[in-house]
N, C-alpha and C positions, 0 to 999 in steps of 0.2 A: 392248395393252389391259390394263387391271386385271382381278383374277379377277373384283369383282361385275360389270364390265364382259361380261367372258364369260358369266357366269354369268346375267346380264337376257336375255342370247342364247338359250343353249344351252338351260337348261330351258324356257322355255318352246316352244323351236322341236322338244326332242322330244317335250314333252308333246303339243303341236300333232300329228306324228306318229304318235304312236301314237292321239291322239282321230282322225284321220283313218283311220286303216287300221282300228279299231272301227267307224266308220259305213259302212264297206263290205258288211256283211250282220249281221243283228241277232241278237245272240248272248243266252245264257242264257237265264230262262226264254220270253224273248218273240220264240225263234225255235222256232217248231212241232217240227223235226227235233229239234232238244235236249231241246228236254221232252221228247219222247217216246221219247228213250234210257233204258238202265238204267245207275246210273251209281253209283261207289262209296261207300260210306258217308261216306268222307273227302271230300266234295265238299263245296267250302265255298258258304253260300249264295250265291244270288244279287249282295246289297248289296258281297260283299267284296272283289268283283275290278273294280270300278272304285278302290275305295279302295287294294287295295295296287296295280295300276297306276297310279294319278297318284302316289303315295307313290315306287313303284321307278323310273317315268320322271324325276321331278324327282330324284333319289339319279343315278339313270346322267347327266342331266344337268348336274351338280353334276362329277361325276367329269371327263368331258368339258372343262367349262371350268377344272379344276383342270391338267389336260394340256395343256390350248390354251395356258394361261396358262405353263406352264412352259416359253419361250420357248429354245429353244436347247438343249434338253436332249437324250441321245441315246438314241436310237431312240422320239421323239416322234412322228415323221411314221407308222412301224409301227407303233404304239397306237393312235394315231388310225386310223388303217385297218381296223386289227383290232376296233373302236369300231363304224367303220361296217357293217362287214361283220354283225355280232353284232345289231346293231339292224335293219338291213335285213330279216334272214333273223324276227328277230322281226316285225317290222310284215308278214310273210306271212300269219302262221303264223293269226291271228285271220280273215280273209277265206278261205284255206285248210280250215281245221278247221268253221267254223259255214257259211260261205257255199258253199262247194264242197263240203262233205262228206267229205272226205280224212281219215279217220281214222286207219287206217296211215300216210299220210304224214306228215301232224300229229305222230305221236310220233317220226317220223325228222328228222322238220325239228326237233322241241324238240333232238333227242339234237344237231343239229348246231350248233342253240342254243347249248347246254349248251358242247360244245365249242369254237365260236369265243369264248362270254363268259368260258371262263376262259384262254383267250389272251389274250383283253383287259386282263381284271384283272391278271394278271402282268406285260404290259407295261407298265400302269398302274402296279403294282405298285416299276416298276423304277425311276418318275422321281418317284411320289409314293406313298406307301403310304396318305396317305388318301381318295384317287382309287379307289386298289385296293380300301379298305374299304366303298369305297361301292356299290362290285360286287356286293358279296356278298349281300344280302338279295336283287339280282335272281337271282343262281346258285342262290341255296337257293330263292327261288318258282317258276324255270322247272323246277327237277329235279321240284319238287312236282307240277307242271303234268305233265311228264312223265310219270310216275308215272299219273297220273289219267287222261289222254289214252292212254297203254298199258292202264288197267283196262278202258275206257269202249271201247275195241278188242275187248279180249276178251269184255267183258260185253253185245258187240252184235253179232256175227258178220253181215255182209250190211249195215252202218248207214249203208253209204255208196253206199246206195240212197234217194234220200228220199221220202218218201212223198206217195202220188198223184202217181206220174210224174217231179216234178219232179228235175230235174240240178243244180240252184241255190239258193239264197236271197239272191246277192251282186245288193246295190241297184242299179237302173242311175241311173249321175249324168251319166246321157246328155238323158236327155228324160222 
């Protein structure tokens, strides 16, 4: 296939992805637990983190079909792995952190974010360097995230208690 060929695929099949692992429990301010965090100054509003999410999902799928595309190159198949692996462990991390409550885990799953994406990028790196640059606005928002997810830890001791009882906010798409 042609890269636009790949690329009518791949972004929209991770944006799809990641809009999916979002509707798993209702984050920012319009989930109760959240708002009633203390949370650090550097929190970006609400509006921002859909915007740079479709923004960083369509960049990482762009990257994706730049590697697909590069047909025969070596250690394509380990990029791509390393691709899925990085994304995976991200589409947790929002159902995890808002739906479950995992605050401590949340910032250990970003940290292993952090380090399968910049596996990736390097792999990426290796067959296309504009693949790899496309990585980069997601490594520099998940460390931020990071970052935020370790303050919002310290600055809540007990948070991953939620309040009035509850163990949960993740939707059921059962019934």
């Amino acid at each position: 296939m042609s890269f636009p060929r790949w690329a009518a695929v791949t972004v929209p099949a991770v944006l799809l992805l990641g809009f999916l692992s979002g509707s798993i429990a209702p984050a920012g301010s319009e989930n109760a637990w959240y708002a009633a965090l203390a949370k650090p100054a550097a929190t970006p509003p609400d509006w921002a983190f859909p915007v740079a999410w479709t923004t960083l999902y369509a960049l990482m799928g762009l990257a994706l079909a730049m590697i697909l595309h590069a047909r025969g190159a070596r250690g394509r198949g380990v990029a791509i792995a390393l691709f899925v692996v990085a994304l995976a462990l991200n589409l947790v991390w929002l159902p995890l952190f808002f739906g479950a409550h995992r605050v401590t885990l949340g910032w250990m799953l970003i940290a292993a974010m952090v380090a399968s994406g910049i596996l990736a990028t390097i792999a990426f790196g290796r067959i296309r360097s504009a693949a790899a640059w496309a990585m980069v606005p997601y490594l520099v928002w998940i460390g931020y995230a990071g970052v935020l997810n370790w303050r919002i830890d310290r600055l809540n001791p007990g948070a991953e208690l939620a309040p009035g009882g509850r163990t949960t906010q993740i939707i059921s798409q059962i019934g």
